[in-house]
N, C-alpha and C positions, 0 to 999 in steps of 0.2 A: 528583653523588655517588650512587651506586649503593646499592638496598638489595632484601632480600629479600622478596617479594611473596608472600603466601601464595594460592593460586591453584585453586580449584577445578571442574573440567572434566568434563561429561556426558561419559562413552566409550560407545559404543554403536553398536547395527544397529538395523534396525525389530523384530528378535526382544526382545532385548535389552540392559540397559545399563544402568551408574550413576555415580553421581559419582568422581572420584578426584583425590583432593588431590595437590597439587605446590606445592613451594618454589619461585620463579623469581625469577633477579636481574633486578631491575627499573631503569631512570634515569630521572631527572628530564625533564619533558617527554612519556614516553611518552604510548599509550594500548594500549588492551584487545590489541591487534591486533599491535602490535608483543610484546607478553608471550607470545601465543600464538603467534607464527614462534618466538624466543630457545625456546619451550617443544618445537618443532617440531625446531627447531634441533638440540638438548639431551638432552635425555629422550625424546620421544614424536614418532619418524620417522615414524609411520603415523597420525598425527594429520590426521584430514581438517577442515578447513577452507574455506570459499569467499569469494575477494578476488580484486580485480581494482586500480582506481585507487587505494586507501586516500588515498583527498581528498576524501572521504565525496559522488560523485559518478555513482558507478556502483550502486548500492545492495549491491553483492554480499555483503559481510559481516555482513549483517544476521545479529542472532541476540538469545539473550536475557539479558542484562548481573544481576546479583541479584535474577532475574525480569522487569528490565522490558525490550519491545524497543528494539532500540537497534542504530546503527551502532558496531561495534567500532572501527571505524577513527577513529569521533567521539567515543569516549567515551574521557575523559579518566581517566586515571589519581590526578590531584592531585583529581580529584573527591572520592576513598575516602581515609578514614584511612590512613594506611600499617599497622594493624595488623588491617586489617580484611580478612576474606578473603573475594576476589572470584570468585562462580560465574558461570559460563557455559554456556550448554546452550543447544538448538538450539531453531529459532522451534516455538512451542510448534502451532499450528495445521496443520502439516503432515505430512506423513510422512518418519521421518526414514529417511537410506540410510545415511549412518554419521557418527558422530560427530556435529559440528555442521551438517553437510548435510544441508539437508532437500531434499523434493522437493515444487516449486512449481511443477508442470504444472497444477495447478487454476489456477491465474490466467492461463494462456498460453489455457487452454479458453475462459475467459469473456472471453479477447479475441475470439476469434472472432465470438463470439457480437454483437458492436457493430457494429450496420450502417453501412456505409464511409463517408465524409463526401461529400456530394452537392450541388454547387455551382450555383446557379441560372445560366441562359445570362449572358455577356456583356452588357455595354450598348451601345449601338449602336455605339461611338466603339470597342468592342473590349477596353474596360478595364473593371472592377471595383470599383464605391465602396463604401467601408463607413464609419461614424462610429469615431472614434478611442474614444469610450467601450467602444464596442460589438466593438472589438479588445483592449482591456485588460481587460475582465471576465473574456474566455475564458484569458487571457496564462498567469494564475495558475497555472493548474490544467496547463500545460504545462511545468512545473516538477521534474513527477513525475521521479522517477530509476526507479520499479517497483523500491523494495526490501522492498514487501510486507511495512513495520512494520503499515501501517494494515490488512490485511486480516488478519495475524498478531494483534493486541491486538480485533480487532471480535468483540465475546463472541457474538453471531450464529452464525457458525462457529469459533469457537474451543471453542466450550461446547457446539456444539450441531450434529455431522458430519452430522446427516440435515437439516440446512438448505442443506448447499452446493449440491447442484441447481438448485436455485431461486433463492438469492442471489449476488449478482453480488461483491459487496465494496464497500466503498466508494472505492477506487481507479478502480474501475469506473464507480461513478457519477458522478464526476467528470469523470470521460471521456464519461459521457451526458451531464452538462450541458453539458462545454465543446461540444460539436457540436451540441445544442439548442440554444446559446447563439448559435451562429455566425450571423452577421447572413447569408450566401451561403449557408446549409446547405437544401435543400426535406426533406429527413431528418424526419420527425414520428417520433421516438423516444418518445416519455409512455407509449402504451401497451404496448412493451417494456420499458419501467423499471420498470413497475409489475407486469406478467403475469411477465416473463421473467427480472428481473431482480431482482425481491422488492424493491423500494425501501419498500414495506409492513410489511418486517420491520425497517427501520432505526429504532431508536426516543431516536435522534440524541442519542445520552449524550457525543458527541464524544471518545470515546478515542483514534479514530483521528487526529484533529485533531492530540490533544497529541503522540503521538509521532512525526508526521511529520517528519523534519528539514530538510525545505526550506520549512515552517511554511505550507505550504497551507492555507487555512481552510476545509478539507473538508468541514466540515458545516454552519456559516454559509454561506459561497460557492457552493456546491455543492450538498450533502444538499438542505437547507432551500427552496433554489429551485426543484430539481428535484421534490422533494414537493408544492410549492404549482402546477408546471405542471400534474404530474399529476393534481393534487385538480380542478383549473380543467378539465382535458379530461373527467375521470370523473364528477363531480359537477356542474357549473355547467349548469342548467337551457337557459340560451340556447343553449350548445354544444354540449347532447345534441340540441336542438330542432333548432340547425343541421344536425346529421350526419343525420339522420334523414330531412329535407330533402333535402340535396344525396346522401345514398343513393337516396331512391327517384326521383331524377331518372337516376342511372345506371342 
């Protein structure tokens, strides 16, 4: 049974832009995503949006639900009162190009920036052993869909634009662990996570965690171990003694 959705939608460019309300007939079952076509549909032909699978697996439709982020295509309609009226507006951390479309080339830059993954030779016999623990640790964190909830809610750069040079996201440093992680990888990444990649500036309030929707445990699994490698390379007295060593032996 079909009912009227009170519906409120950021319109705008990077100049500017505000809210504007719309009535939208809504059914049962829906979610955010489906209101927003019917609205596209309906009233507002020039409604820019971005979606792709809505099987909340492509991460495209990210955006931000009565302020929090969220996949539209996951967020459930029966969540909200029916009399309750649902904003939406674009991910707040980027720059928007219109409407709910923002522009997420910052996160495409700081892939770059991840030195490639680097596999030590063969074993004699030709093949490659790893322990089955030491493959599921990394598993997790390939999970990522990149809908850039987690570096859109990280107050780092959401709060704070003259950090993004330096900080990578935490999507990113997930992506440093899992390759640090990899039992095959000769990659010493610790002191690009820490110089390069500001993992100094994460001060692991796990926001990014909660909004993940493929429930990464991005700052347990990831953040948390990646900080204590680093700590181990930059501070542990035998390791500096080490490097210092085998430097002036080169």
């Amino acid at each position: 049974m079909g009912y009227d959705l009170q519906l409120r939608v950021w319109r705008g460019d990077a100049a500017k832009g505000d809210f504007i309300d719309f009535t939208v007939e809504a059914e049962e079952g829906e979610v955010v995503l489906d209101v927003l076509h019917r609205l596209q549909a309906t009233q507002a032909g020039d409604l820019a949006v971005r979606w792709n699978c809505k099987a909340g697996k492509c991460g495209s439709c990210s955006m931000e639900v009565n302020g929090h982020p969220r996949l539209s295509c996951m967020t459930r309609l029966s969540d909200f009162d029916r009399a309750e009226t649902i904003s939406v507006s674009p991910l707040r951390t980027f720059p928007v190009i219109k409407d709910l479309v923002t522009d997420v080339s910052f996160n495409y830059e700081k892939a770059k920036e991840v030195p490639a993954f680097a596999p030590r030779p063969k074993d004699p016999d030709g093949t490659y052993r790893m322990m089955q623990e030491d493959v599921e640790r990394g598993q997790e964190f390939r999970k990522c869909i990149e809908c850039w909830l987690c570096q859109n809610t990280c107050h780092v750069i959401r709060d704070h634009e003259e950090n993004k040079p330096a900080f990578a996201g935490p999507r990113y440093f997930i992506r440093y662990a899992e390759l640090d992680m990899h039992p095959l990888d000769t990659n010493d990444r610790r002191t690009l996570t820490d110089k390069q990649a500001g993992i100094g500036l994460c001060n692991i309030t796990k926001c990014c965690t909660e909004v993940c929707p493929e429930g990464i445990k991005i700052t347990d699994n990831g953040i948390i171990p990646m900080k204590e490698r680093v700590a181990d390379r930059k501070y542990d007295p035998l390791v500096w003694l080490g490097s210092k060593i085998f430097r002036r032996g080169e």
